[in-house]
N, C-alpha and C positions, 0 to 999 in steps of 0.2 A: 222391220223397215217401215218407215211412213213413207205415206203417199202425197205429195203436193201436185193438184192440178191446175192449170191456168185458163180456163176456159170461158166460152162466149161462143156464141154461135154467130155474130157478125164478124165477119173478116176485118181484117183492116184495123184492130183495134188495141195491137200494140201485148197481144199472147207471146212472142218470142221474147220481146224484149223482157218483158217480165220474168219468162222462166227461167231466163239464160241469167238475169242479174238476182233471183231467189238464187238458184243452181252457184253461183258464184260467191252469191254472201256464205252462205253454210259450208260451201269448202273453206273460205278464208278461215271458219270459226272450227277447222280440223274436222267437222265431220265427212265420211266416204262419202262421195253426192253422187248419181249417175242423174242421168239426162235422157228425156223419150220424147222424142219429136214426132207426132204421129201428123205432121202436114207433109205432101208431097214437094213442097216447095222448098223444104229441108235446110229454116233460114238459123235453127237451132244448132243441128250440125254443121252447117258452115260453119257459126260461129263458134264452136272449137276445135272444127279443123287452124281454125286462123291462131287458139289458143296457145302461150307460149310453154316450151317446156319449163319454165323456170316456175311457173304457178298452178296454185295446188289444183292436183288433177281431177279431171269428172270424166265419169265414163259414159260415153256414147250407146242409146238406143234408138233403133231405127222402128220405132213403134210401128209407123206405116208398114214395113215389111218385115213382120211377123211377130206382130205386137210386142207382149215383152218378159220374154220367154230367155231374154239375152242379158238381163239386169242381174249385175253382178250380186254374188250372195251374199258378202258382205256390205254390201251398200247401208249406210245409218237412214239414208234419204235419197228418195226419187221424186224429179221434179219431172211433170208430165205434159207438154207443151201442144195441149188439142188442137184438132182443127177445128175449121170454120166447119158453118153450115149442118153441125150434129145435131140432130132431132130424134123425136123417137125411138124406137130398140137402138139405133148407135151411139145417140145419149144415153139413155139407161147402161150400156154396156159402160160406156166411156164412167159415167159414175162408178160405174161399179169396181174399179180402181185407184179410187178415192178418198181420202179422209178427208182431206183443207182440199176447198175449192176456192181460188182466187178470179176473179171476175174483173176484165178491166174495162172503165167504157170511155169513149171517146166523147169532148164537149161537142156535140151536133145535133140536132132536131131528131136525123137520120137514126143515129146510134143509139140516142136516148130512147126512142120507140122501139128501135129491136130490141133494146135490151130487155126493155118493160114486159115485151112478151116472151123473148127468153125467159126470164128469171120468174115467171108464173110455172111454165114448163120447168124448169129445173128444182121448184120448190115442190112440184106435183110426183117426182122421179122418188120409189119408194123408200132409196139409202137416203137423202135429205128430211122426206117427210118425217122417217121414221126418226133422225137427227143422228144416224150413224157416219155421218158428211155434212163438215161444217162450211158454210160457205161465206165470203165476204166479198164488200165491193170495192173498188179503186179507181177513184178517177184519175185519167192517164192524159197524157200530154196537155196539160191545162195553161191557160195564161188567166195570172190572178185579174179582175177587176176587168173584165168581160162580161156582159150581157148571156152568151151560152154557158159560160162556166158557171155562172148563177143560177142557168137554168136546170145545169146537170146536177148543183151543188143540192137543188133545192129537192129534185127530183131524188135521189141516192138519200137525200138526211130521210125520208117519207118513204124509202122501199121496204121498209122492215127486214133490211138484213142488214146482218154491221157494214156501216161506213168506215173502211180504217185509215184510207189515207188519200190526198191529193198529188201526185207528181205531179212536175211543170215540164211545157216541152220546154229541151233541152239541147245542144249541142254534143255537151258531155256524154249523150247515150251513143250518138254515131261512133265520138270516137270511141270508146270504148269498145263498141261492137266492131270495130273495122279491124282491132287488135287481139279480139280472144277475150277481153277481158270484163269485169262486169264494173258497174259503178262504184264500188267499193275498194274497185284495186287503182284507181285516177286517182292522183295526188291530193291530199289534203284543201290546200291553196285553190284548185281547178272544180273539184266536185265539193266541197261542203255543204253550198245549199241544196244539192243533192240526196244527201246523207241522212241533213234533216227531214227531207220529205219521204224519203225510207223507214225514219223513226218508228213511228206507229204503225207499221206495219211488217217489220221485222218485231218488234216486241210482240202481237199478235200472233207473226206465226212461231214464235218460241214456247207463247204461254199456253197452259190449258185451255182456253175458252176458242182455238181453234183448232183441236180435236176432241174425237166424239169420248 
């Protein structure tokens, strides 16, 4: 079973949305996916309570209560939806069920500095050091031809960990979320340029160079 996690230690920065539409893309391509929300806020399992029964299913963990212990044993992929605010032994823990670490960070002054010192700590945690956990970055809710988005753009190409993709905020992720569904199951016509901003980094997480 791989492990995908979505983590950052600053809230607010767009971890659900990401797990739930990785977690969505890999059922759409037939693999068993389960799902681990370990925020108490539990905006991952909402969002397949909401899920319909007519699309391909994933299976719910409530990482928060009783980590995941519950993930089914055929699953081909677990997507692991962290929360905020993990530092020390409960990062290193949290890595430590980890292969693909996805990192999203938000265009802001704010975000851009937590992250900067997030991802010193998470490059120091000894399953990355060691490169047994590969990690990347993604810029999330962006708008092109911004001043901050230049500044995150500039700041992520200079992190020294792959940059693989920019998403745009979007309308299309609400709805999606509001239905169960992830960005790849929105009609062609509605999410395309969507899809594209997925590109590289769904090739990413399929290919070798994001596992160990």
């Amino acid at each position: 079973m791989r492990h995908i996690m979505v983590l950052n230690s600053k809230g607010g920065c767009g971890k659900s949305t990401l797990a739930t539409n990785i977690a969505s893309y890999f059922a759409t391509q037939g693999a068993v996916v389960a799902l681990a929300d370990y925020d108490p806020q539990r905006s991952s399992l909402d969002w397949l309570e909401r899920r319909p029964e007519n699309r391909p299913a994933i299976a719910a963990v409530a990482g928060f209560d009783g980590g995941l212990r519950h993930v089914p044993r055929n699953a081909d992929i677990l997507v692991i939806d962290a929360p905020a605010r993990s530092h020390g032994a409960e990062l290193t823990d949290l890595v430590r069920h980890a292969e693909t670490i996805v990192v999203p960070v938000l265009p802001s002054t704010i975000d851009i500095q937590a992250t900067a010192t997030f991802l010193e700590e998470l490059k120091s945690v000894g399953k990355v050091a060691n490169k047994q956990a590969k990690i990347a970055a993604v810029a999330n809710r962006v708008r092109d031809n911004t001043l901050i988005f230049d500044d995150l753009d500039e700041y992520l190409t200079k992190a020294r960990i792959p940059y693989i993709a920019a998403l745009r905020e979007a309308q299309n992720y609400v709805r999606a979320y509001t239905r169960g569904l992830g960005i790849f199951e929105l009609p062609e016509y509605l999410a395309w340029p969507d899809w594209d901003d997925w590109a590289p980094l769904t090739a990413w997480l399929r290919s070798a160079r994001s596992q160990p």
